[in-house]
N, C-alpha and C positions, 0 to 999 in steps of 0.2 A: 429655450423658453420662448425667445422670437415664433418658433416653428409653430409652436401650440396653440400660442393666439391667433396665428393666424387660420389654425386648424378651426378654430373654437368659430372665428367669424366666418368662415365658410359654410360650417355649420348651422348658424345662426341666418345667412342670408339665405340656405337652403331652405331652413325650417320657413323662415319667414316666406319664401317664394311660396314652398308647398302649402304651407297654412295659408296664404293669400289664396290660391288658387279652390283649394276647398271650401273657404269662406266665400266664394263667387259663385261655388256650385252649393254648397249646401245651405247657404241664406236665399236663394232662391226659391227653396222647397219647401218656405215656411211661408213664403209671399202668395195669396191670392189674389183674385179682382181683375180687374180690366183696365186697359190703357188705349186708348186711340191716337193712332198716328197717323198723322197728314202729311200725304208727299206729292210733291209733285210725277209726274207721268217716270220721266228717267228715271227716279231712283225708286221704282218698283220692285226691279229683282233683287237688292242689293238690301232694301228694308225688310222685304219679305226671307231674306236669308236669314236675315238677324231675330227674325220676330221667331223662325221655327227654330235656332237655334236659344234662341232665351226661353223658350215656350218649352222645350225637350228637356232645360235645366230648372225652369219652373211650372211645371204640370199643371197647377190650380192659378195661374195665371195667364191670360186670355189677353192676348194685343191683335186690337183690331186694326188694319192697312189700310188706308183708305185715301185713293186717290184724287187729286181734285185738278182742275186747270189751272193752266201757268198765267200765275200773279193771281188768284184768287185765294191763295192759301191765308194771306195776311186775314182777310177778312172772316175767314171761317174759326183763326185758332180763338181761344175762350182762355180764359185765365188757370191755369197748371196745366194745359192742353200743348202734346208737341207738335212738332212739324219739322221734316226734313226737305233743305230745297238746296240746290247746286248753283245759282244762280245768285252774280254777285247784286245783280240789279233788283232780284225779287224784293215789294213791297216788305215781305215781315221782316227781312233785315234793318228796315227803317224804323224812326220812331221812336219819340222818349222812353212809350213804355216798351221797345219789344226789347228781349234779349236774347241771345246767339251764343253760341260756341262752334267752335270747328271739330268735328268729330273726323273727318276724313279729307281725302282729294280725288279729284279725276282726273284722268290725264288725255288728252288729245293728241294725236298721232296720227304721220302721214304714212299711207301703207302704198305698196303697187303689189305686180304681178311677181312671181318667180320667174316667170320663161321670157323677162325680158330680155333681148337680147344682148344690152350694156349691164348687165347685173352683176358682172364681176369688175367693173371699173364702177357701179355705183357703189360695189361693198368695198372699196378703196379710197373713193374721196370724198364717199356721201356730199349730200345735200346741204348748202350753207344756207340761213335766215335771206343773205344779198340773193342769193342767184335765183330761189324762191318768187323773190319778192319781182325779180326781173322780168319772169314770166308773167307775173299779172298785171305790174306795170307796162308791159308790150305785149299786149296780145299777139300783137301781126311777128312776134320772136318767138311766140311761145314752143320752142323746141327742146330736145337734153342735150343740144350742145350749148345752147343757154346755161343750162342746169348744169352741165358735167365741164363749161371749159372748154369742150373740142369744136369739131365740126360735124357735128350728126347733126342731119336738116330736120330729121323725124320728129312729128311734131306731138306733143305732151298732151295727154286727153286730161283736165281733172275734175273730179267728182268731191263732192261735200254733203255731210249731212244738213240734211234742216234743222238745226239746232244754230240760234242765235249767239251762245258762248261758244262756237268750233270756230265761228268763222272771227266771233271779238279777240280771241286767243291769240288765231294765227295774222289777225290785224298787227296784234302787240305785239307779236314774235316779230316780224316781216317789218315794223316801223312803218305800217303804210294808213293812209285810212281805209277803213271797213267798205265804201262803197267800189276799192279797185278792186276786190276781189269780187268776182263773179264767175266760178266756174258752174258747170253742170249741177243742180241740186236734186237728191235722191232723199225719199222720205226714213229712210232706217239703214241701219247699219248694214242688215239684211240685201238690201238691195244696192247699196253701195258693194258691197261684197261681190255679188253677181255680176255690176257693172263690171269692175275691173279685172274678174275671172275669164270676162269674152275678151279683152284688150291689155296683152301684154304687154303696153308702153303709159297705158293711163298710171296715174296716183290718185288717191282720196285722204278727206281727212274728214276725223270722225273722233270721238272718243273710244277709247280702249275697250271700254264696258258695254258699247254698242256691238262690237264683232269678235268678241271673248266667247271659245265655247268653255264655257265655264266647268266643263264635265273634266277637264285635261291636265290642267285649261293649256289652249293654243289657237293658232288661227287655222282660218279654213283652206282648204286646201289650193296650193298655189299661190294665196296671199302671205306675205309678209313686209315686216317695219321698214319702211324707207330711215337709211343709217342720216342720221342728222349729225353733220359738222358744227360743233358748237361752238370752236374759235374760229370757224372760219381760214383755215390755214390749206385746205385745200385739197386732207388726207385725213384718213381715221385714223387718231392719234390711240395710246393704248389706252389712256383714260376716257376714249370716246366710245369702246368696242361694248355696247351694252345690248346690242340689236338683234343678236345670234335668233335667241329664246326668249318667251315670257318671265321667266324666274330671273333670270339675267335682267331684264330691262327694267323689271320691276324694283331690284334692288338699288339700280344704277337713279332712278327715277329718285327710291327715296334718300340716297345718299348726295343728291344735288349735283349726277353728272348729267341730266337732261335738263331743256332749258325752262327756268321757273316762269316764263311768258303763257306759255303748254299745258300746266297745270292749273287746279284751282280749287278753291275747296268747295268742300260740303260740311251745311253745317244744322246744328240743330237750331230750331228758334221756339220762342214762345214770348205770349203776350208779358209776361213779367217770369222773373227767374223761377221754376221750378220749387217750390214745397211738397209737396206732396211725395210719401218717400217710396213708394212704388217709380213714380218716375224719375226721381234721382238715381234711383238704384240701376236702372233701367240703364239711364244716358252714363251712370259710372260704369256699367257694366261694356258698354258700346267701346268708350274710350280706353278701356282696359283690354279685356280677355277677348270682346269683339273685333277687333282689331285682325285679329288673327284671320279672318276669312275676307280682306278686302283684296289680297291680292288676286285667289283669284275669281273674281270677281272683275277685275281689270282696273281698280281703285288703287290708290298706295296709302296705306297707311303714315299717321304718326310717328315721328321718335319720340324717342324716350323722353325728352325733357318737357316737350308739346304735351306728351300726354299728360303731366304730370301738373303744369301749368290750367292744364284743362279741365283735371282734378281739383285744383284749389280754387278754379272757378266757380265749380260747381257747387265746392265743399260738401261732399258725398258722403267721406268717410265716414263721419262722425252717426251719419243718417244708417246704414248699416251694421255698427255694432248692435247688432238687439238680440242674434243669435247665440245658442249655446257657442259653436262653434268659434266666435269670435273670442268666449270670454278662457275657451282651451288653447286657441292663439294666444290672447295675453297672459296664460301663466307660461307657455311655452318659452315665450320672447323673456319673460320676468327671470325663471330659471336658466336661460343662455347668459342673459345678462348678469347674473351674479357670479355666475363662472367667468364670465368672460372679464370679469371686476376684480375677481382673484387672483385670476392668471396676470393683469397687467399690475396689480400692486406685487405681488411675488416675484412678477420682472423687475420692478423699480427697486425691490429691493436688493436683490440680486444684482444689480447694474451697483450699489450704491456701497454695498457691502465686498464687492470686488476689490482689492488692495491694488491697483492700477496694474490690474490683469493684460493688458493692451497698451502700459506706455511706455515701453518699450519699439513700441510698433511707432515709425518717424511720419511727419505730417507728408503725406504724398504718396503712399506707401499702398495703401488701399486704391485699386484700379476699376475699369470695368465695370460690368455689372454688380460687385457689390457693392457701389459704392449710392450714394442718392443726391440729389441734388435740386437746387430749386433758384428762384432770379441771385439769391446776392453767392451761388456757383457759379455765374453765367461771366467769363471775360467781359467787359465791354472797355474797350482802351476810349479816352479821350480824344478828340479831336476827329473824330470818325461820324461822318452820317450813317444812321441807320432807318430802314427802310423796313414794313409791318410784314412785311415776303421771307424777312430774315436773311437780307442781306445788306451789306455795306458798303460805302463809295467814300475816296477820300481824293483829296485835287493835289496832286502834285506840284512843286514850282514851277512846271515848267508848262501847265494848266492842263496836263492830261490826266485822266481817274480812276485810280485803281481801284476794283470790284471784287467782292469774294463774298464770301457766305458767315454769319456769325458763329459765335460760339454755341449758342441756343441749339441749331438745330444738328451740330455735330455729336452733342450730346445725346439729343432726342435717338439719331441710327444708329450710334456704334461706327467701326470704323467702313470706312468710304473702301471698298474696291474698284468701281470704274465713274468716269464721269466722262459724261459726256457734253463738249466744247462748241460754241461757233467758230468761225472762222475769220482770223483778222480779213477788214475788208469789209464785213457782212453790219447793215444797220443794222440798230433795235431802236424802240423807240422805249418810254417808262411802263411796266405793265407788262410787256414781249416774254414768251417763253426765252430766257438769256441761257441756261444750265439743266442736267438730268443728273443730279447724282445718284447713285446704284450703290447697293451691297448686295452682295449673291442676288441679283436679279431684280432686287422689288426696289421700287424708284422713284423721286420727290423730285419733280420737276419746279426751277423757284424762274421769279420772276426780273427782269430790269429792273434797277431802283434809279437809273439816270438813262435819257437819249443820246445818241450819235453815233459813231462809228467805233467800233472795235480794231485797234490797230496792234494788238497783241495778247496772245493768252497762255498760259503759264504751261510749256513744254514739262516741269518739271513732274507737273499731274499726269502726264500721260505715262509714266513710268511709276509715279510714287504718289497715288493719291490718297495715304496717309495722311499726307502733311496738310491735308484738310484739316482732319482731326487733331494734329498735335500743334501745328500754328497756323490759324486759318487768317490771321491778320496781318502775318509777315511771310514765309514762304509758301503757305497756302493761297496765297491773293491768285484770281482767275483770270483776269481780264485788265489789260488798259483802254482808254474807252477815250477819243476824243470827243466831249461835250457838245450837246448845241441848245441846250438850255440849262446851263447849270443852274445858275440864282433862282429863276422861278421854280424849276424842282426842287431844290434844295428846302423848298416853303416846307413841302409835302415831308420830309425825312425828320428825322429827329436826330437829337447829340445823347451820348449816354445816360446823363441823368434823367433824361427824359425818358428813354426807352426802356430804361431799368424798372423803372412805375408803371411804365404799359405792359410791360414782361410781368409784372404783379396779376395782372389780370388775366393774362397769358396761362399762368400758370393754371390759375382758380380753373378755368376754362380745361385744361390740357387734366385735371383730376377727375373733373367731371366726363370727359369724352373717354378716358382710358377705362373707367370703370366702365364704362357702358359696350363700349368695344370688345374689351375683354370679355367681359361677358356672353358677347353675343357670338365669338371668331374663333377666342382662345381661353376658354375657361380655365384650362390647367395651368395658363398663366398667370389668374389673378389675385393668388396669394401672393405674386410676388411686386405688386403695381407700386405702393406705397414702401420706404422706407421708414424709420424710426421719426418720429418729430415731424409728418407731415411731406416728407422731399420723396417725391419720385424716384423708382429707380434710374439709374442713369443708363443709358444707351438700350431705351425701353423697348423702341422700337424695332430691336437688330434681328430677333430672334422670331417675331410676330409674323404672325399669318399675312400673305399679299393685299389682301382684302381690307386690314386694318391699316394698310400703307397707305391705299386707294382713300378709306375714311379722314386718314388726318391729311391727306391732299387737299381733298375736296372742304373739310372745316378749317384746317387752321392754315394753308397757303392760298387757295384759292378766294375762299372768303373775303382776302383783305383786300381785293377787286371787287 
């Protein structure tokens, strides 16, 4: 019976997909008239994408592009009139009466040549925010043994667009103020391009969307992404390798492994929130199905939850129903739903009417993936700090701390096959990559939840690192750790009861990313995401695609830094 309904909702979010999607193209072709849109200069190719693509799905509708100068757009838009500008500073973001939304982002990025000749030690230790920032703080250094740590004297050419947000970006990124940057300025991307094509040792930085051939898309030839170290550690780690490709960097961009200094949005404004339902339809169409062509374009789109926040901004929906099309959607969704109301009363009864079909079966009994689970699953022993990375520290009598990993996220993999240890001897401080645990390969790197020295770590993992999973709090523990701030860390941790109510939120969180992951990595997996009564399946993660490993890195451990 289980099987069914989950069959039946499948069906129901398919239908609901497909019916969304033809309600985007077929309320379109009922819409006439005209709309003008004000943009500033940059974001010309990017609205003129969107205008011929809305314009191909609504014929009798006319959107006029219409560019104006930077900082005079405030003063031109009129009340239900839009405007697109990239600029956090522009005037129409200000002001009681304007209103905004974020429809997209752009990204800024340092490029150099291919035929330089440190190009295979820069794709091994890429470029950190400090050693950046070194060269423009020292001009009279400015070399790539600066940049790369060694002793190359050869000195670093660099180039910038004129464009006021590249160089505010890489101020923020770099920690410095805006007037120490002063490299070579070039008026377009174009020409920054050509610079760095004569000068195999130069970089430039530019936005993405400035030297995107969007025809590919990719870059032109002999330029590519200068790899950016984003912890600074000195090596492209596996979570940093996003620089190969466009399609790669883009996803890596919007998954939160580049750094968000880099980024920025773009957003729609107008004198007062949109009525008018041509342009509602318009900006919900932007943030929906539009989407779809920012990448390449050299933009990154929205997730899922943004877009959706951006939706109830707008409150669009409701503006849209006026179509036949919609009111075949709502018998559609009406008719799922009373199947779908069948099937789970025929379950309950059937679960109800069972003469203890199952009790026979002893508490414990059910393992693995069939089993689900959710916070009041989750061990948490007393007397144990716990740290929001998902791991734990407890002081010994003897005032040394042993370290390991909670119960939470051995549930989340399934069971551990390799992990990998530092080495007694070796600092961390709180925040430090401390552990990599691995299953067949795909891997959750977690963090220090206490500073000092590492003076032992659990030989018995190097053999059996099961006992992760079956006692992670007594012969699973990883690490002893001699302290050098306990007390005042210890501020920062929490004691079980505490972290059992954070773990509540945890969860909400961890339902909402799987659905959306699944969907997008592993679909054939998400009939099976939820268990009966709400819980999760258990060890959700063991089976899932690499990629979905990479997403709950970067949301639910990295995050919590």
């Amino acid at each position: 019976m289980k099987t069914w309904i989950f069959f039946f909702i499948g069906i129901f979010l398919l239908g609901n997909n497909v019916s969304s999607q033809q309600a985007a193209n077929n309320t379109g072709n009922s819409r006439e008239g005209s709309i003008s849109v004000l943009i500033t200069p940059d974001l010309s190719t990017l609205t003129s994408k969107w205008a011929a693509e809305y314009g191909r799905l609504n014929p009798k509708m006319k959107i006029n592009v219409i560019q104006v100068g930077a900082g005079e757009l405030a003063g031109k838009l009129q009340s239900g009139a839009l405007g697109l500008v990239s600029k956090e500073s522009d005037p129409a973001l200000r002001g009681k009466a304007a209103w905004n939304m974020v429809v997209a982002r752009d990204v800024i990025v340092p490029v150099m040549n291919t035929t330089n000749p440190l190009l295979a030690e820069i794709n091994r230790k890429g470029v950190s925010a400090a050693a950046l920032a070194g060269i423009f703080e020292n001009p009279n250094n400015s070399t790539w043994g600066t940049l790369l740590g060694n002793n190359h004297n050869n000195p670093v050419h660099c180039y910038i667009v004129n464009d006021p947000t590249v160089k505010a970006g890489l101020a923020d990124f770099m920690k410095l103020n805006p007037s120490k940057i002063n490299p070579v300025t070039v008026e377009s991307g174009a020409a920054l391009t050509a610079a760095i094509q004569k000068d195999p040792e130069a970089i430039g930085f530019c936005k993405l969307a400035s030297i995107l051939d969007k025809n590919i898309p990719s870059l032109a030839e002999n330029i590519k992404l200068l790899p950016i170290d984003k912890n600074g550690n000195g090596t492209m780690d596996y979570m940093e390798k996003i620089f190969d490709n466009i399609p790669a960097f883009s996803r890596g961009v919007w998954i939160g492994k580049y750094p968000k200094s880099l980024t920025g949005n773009i957003y729609a404004v107008s004198a007062g929130k949109p009525a008018g339902e041509n342009e509602t339809a318009l900006l919900s169409w932007i943030i929906s199905d539009g989407q779809q062509f920012l990448n390449q374009q050299g933009y990154s789109d929205l997730v899922s939850n943004e877009r959706q926040s951006q939706l109830d901004k707008l409150a669009a929906v409701p503006a849209l129903s006026v179509s036949s099309v919609y009111s075949r959607q709502s018998y559609l969704k009406l008719a799922l739903l009373i199947i779908l109301a069948i099937l789970v009363i025929g379950s309950i009864i059937d679960m109800v009417t069972r003469p203890g079909r199952n009790r026979s079966l002893e508490e414990g009994t059910v393992t693995g993936n069939a089993a689900g689970f959710d916070e009041n699953s989750v061990i948490l022993p007393k007397g144990l700090y716990f740290d929001k990375t998902h791991t734990w520290a407890f002081m010994e009598k003897d005032g040394s701390v042993k370290v390991g990993i909670d119960d939470f996220i051995q549930h989340i993999t399934g069971t551990i096959t390799r992990i990998e240890m530092k080495n007694p001897g070796d600092k961390v401080k709180k925040g430090d990559q401390l552990l990599t645990i691995i299953r067949n390969g795909k891997q959750l790197h977690l963090y220090a939840p206490v500073s000092g020295t590492i003076t032992a770590h659990n030989n018995a993992l190097v053999t059996d690192t099961s006992m992760i999973n079956t006692d992670p709090y007594a012969g699973g523990w990883v690490y002893m750790i001699d302290p050098v701030n306990w007390v005042r860390e210890t501020r920062f941790l929490t004691m079980a009861d505490s972290y059992k109510s954070w773990l509540k939120d945890e969860f909400s969180r961890l339902r909402d990313f799987f659905a959306v992951a699944l969907a997008a990595h592993s679909p054939e997996y998400a009939y099976v995401t939820m268990q009966d009564g709400g819980l999760l399946q258990d060890h959700i993660l063991s089976d899932l695609d690499p990629k979905v490993w990479e997403d709950f890195q970067t949301k639910f451990i990295d995050k919590a830094w």
